[in-house]
C-alpha positions as CSV (number, residue, x, y, z in Angstrom):
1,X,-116.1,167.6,166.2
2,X,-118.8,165.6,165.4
3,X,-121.4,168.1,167.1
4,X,-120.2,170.7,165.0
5,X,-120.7,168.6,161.7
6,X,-124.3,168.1,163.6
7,X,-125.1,171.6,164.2
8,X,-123.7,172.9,160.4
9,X,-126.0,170.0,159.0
10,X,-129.0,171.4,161.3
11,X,-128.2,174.9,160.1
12,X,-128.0,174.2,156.6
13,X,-131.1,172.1,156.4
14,X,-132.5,175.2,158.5
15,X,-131.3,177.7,156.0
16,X,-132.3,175.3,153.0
17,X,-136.2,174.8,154.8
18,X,-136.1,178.8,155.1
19,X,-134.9,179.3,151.6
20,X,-137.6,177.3,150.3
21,X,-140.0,179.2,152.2
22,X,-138.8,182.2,150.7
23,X,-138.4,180.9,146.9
24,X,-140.9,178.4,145.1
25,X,-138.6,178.0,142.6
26,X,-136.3,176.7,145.2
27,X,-138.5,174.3,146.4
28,X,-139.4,172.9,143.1
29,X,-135.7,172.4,142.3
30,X,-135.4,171.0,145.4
31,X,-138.4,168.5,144.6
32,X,-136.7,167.8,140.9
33,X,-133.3,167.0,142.9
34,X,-135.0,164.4,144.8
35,X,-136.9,162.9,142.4
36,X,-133.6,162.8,140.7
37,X,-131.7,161.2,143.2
38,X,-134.3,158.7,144.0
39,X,-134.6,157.5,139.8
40,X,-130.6,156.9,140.8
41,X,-130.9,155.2,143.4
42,X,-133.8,152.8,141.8
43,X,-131.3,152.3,138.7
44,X,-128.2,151.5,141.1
45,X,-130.3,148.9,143.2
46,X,-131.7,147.6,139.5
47,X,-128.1,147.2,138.0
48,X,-126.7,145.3,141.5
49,X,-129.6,142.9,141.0
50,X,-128.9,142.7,137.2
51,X,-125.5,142.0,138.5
52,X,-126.5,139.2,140.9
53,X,-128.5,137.5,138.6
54,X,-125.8,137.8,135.8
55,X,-123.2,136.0,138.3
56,X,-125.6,133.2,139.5
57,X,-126.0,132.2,135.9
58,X,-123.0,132.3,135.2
59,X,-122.4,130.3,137.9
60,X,-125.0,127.5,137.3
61,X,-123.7,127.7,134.1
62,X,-119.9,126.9,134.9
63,X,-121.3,123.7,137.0
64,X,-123.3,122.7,133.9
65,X,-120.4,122.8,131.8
66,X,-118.5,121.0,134.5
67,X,-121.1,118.0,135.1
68,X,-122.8,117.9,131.6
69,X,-120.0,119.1,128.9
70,X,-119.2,115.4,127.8
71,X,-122.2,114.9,126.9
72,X,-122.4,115.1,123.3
73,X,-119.0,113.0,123.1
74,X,-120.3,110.4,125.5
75,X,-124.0,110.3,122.9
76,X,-121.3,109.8,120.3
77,X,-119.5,107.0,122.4
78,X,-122.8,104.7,123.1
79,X,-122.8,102.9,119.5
80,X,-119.3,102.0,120.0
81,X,-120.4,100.1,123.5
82,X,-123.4,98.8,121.7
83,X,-121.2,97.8,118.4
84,X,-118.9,95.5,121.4
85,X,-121.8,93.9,122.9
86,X,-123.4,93.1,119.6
87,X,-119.8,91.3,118.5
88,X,-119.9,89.4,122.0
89,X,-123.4,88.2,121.2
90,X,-122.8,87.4,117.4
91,X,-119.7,84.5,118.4
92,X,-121.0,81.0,118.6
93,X,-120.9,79.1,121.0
94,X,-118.4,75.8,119.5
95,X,-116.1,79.7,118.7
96,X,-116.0,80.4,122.5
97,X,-113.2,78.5,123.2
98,X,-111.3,79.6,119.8
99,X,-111.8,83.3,120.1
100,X,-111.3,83.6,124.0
101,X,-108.2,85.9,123.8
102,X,-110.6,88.4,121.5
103,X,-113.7,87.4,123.2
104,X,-111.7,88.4,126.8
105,X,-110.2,91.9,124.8
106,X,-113.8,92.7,124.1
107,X,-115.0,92.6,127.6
108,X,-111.8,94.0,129.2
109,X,-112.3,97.1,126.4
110,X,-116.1,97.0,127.5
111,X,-115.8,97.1,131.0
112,X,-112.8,100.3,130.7
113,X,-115.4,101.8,128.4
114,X,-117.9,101.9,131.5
115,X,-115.4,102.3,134.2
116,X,-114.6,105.9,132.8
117,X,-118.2,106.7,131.7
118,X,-118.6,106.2,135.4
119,X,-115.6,108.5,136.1
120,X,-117.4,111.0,134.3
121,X,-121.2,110.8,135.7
122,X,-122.5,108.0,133.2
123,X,-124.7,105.4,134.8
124,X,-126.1,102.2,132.5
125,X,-129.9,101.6,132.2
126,X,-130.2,98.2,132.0
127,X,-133.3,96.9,132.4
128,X,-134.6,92.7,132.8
129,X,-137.5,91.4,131.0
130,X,-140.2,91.4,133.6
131,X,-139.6,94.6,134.4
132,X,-141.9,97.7,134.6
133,X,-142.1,100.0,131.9
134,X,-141.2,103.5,132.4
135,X,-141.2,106.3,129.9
136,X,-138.9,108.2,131.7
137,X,-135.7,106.0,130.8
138,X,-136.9,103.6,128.3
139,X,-138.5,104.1,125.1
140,X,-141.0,101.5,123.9
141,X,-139.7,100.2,120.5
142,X,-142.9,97.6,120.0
143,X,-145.9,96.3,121.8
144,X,-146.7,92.9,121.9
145,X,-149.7,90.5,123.3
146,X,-147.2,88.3,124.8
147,X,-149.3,84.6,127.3
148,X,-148.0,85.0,130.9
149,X,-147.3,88.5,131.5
150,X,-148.8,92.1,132.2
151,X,-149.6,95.2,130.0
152,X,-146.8,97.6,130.8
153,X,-144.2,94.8,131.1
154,X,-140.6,94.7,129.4
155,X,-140.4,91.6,126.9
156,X,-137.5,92.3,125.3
157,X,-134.5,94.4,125.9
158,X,-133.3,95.5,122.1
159,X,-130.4,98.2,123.7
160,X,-129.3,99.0,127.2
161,X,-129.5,103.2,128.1
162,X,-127.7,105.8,129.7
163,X,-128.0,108.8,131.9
164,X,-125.6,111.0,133.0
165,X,-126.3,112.4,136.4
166,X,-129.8,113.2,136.3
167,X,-129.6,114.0,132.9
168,X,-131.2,110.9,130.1
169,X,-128.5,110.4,127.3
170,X,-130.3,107.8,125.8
171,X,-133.5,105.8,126.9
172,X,-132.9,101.9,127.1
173,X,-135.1,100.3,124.0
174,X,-137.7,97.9,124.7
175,X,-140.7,95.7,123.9
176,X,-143.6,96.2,126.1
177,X,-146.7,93.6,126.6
178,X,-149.8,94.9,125.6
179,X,-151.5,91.4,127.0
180,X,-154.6,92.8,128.6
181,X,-155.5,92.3,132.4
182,X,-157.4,88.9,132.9
C-alpha cells in the first residue's frame, strides 16, 4: 500500500516536472503556489509565536496579580500602623500603668496588623540609628552634621518602611549624617 502511494507521488511529481517542461506558464504558477504556500507557512509560525508570547504574559501577569494585587490596599493600610505606633509613643510614662488595657489593645491590634501583612508578602523596614544609608529602601528626609558619627549614617528613624516581596511599598524615612570624614 504504502509503495503504491510512493510510486503515484513519484509519477505525479514526474508528470508535474514534465508538464512544466512543456508549459512556462505552468511552471510560473507553480513558482506563485510556492511562494504562496511559503508566505503561509511564515504567517502560521508568526501567529503560534504571537500565541506563545500572548500566553506567557498572560501568565506572568496572573502571578503578578497573585503576589502584588494588595498592594494599593496594603499602601492604604501603612498610615493606620503608623497612626498606632504614634499613639503608643504619645502616652506618658506616670499613664503607663493607667492605660495598660488600651496601651496592651494597641500592640495586640499592631502586632495582628503585621501578622497578616506577613501572610500576604509584606516585610517591615526598620532600620536602627547607626545604620547605613541606602536609597534603595529608605528615603533621606534631612541631613545633618551630627559629632561622633559618619556621612551616610542613619540619625534618626522618622517612619519605619515596607516592601512587599521584592517590590518597595514605602521607603523607611530617615535623617542621614552629613558629618564629614576626619
Amino acid at each position: 500500500m504504502a509503495d503504491a502511494k510512493k510510486e503515484t507521488y513519484e509519477d505525479s511529481e514526474a508528470a508535474l516536472e514534465a508538464l512544466a517542461e512543456e508549459t512556462p506558464e505552468v511552471d510560473d504558477e507553480l513558482e506563485a503556489l510556492r511562494a504562496e504556500r511559503d508566505e503561509f507557512r511564515d504567517r502560521f509560525m508568526r501567529s503560534l509565536a504571537e500565541a506563545e508570547n500572548v500566553r506567557k504574559r498572560a501568565e506572568r501577569d496572573r502571578r503578578d496579580g497573585e503576589q502584588y494585587g494588595a498592594a494599593r490596599f496594603a499602601r492604604d493600610m501603612l498610615p493606620v500602623f503608623d497612626n498606632m505606633q504614634r499613639a503608643i509613643a504619645a502616652i506618658a510614662e506616670d499613664q503607663r500603668e493607667a492605660q495598660a488595657g488600651l496601651i496592651e489593645g494597641i500592640e495586640l491590634t499592631m502586632r495582628e496588623l503585621l501578622s497578616v501583612f506577613k501572610k500576604h508578602g509584606i516585610e517591615l523596614i526598620s532600620p536602627e540609628v547607626g545604620d547605613a544609608f541606602d536609597p534603595q529602601v529608605h528615603q533621606a528626609m534631612f541631613e545633618a552634621a551630627l559629632p561622633g558619627t559618619r556621612a551616610g549614617d542613619i540619625i534618626q528613624v522618622m517612619t519605619v518602611g515596607f516592601m512587599q516581596h521584592d517590590r518597595l511599598l514605602r521607603p523607611a524615612q530617615v535623617g542621614v549624617s552629613s558629618t564629614p570624614a576626619s
